[in-house]
C-alpha positions in Angstrom: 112.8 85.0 72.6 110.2 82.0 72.1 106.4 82.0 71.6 106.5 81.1 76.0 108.5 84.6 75.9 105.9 86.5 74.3 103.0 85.1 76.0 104.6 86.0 79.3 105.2 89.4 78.1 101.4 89.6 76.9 100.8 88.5 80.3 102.8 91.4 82.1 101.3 93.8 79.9 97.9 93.2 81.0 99.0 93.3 84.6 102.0 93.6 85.9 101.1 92.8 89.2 100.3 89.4 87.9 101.3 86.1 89.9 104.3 83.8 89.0 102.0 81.0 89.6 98.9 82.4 87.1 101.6 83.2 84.7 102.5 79.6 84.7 99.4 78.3 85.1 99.0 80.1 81.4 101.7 79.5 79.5 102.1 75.4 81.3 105.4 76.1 83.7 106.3 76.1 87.1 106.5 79.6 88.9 110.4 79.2 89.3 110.8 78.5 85.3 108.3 82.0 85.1 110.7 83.6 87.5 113.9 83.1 85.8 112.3 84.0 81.9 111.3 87.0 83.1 114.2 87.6 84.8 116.4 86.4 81.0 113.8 89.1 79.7 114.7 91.9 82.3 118.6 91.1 81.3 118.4 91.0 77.8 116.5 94.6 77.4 113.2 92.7 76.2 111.2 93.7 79.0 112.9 97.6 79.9 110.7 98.2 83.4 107.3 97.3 85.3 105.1 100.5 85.7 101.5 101.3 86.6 99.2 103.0 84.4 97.9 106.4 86.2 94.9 108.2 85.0 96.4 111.7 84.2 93.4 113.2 85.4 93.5 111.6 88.6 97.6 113.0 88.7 96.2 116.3 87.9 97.8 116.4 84.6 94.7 116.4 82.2 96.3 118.3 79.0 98.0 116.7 76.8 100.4 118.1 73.7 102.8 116.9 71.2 105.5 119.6 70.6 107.2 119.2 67.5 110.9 120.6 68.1 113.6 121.8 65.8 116.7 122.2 67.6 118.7 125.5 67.4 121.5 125.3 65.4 124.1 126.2 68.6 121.8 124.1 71.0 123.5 121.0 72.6 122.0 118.8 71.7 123.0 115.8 74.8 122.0 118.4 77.3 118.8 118.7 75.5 118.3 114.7 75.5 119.0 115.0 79.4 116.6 117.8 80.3 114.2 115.9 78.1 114.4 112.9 79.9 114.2 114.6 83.7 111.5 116.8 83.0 108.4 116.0 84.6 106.4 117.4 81.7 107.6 115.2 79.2 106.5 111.8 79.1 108.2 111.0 75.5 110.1 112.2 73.7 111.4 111.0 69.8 113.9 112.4 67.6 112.4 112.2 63.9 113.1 112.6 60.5 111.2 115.5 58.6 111.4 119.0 59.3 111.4 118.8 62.9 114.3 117.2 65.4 111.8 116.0 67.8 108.5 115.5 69.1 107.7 115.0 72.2 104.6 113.9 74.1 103.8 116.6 77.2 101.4 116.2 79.8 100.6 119.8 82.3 98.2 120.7 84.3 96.4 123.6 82.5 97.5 125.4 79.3 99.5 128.3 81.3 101.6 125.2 82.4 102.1 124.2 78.6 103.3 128.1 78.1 105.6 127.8 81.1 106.9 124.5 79.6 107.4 126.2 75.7 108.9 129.5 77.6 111.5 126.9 79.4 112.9 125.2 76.1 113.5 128.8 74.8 114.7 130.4 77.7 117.3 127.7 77.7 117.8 128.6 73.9 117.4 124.2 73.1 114.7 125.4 70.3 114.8 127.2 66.9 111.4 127.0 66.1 108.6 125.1 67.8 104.8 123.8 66.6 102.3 122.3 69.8 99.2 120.3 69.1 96.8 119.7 71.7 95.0 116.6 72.0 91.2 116.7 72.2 90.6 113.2 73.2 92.6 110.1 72.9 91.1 107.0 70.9 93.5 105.1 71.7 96.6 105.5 74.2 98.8 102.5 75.5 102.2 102.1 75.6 102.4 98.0 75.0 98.9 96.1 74.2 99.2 92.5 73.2 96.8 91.8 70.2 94.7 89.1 69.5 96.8 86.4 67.4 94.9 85.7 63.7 93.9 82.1 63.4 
């Protein structure tokens, strides 16, 4: 990956919905040459998916939690991965070092949702012990922002 590479990511990351021919225009190449880098980018993992940003409030999905996890010791743990990464609740989820397994950032509707969602990992006997934080406000919340280059 070259400097062109990363400027066309930059690029994408500000909007995705952005034109081969702008692109170009940017970074000083022809909308085919755009097409196939991001395409090499695509391939090689760089660039994983292109995705819209929706307002959670607008998706009716205002509260937001990070639910620190620690895994029972009997829980399997691939069939924990997969409900983790189907669930509609969960919009990340990490495994971590520390005292927990993994954390993972949940977005619901209202805090009875968020009780439904604990009452579903322990139902399905994935968690020993659990701790939720819920957000107040987000400062900042992005999940790629290009940065201003130092001079």
């Amino acid at each position: 990956m070259d400097d062109i590479d990363r400027k066309i990511i930059d690029l994408l990351a500000e909007d995705a919905r952005r034109s081969l021919t702008d692109i170009g225009d940017q970074v000083g190449l022809s909308a085919s040459a755009i097409n196939e880098r991001i395409r090499r980018l695509v391939a090689s993992g760089a660039v994983r998916r292109f995705t819209i940003d929706a307002a959670p409030d607008a998706m009716s999905r205002p509260v937001l939690a990070f639910v620190c996890l620690a895994l029972s010791p009997d829980a399997d743990e691939a069939a924990f991965r997969a409900f983790a990464a189907t669930h509609v609740a969960i919009e990340e989820c990490h495994h971590v070092t520390g005292a927990w397994s993994y954390i993972a950032k949940v977005r619901v509707g209202s805090l009875p949702e968020l009780e439904a969602f604990l009452a579903e990992l322990k139902g399905r006997k994935f968690i020993a012990r659990s701790e939720t934080i819920i957000a107040l406000s987000s400062a900042v919340e992005a999940s790629y922002t290009p940065k201003p280059v130092s001079p």
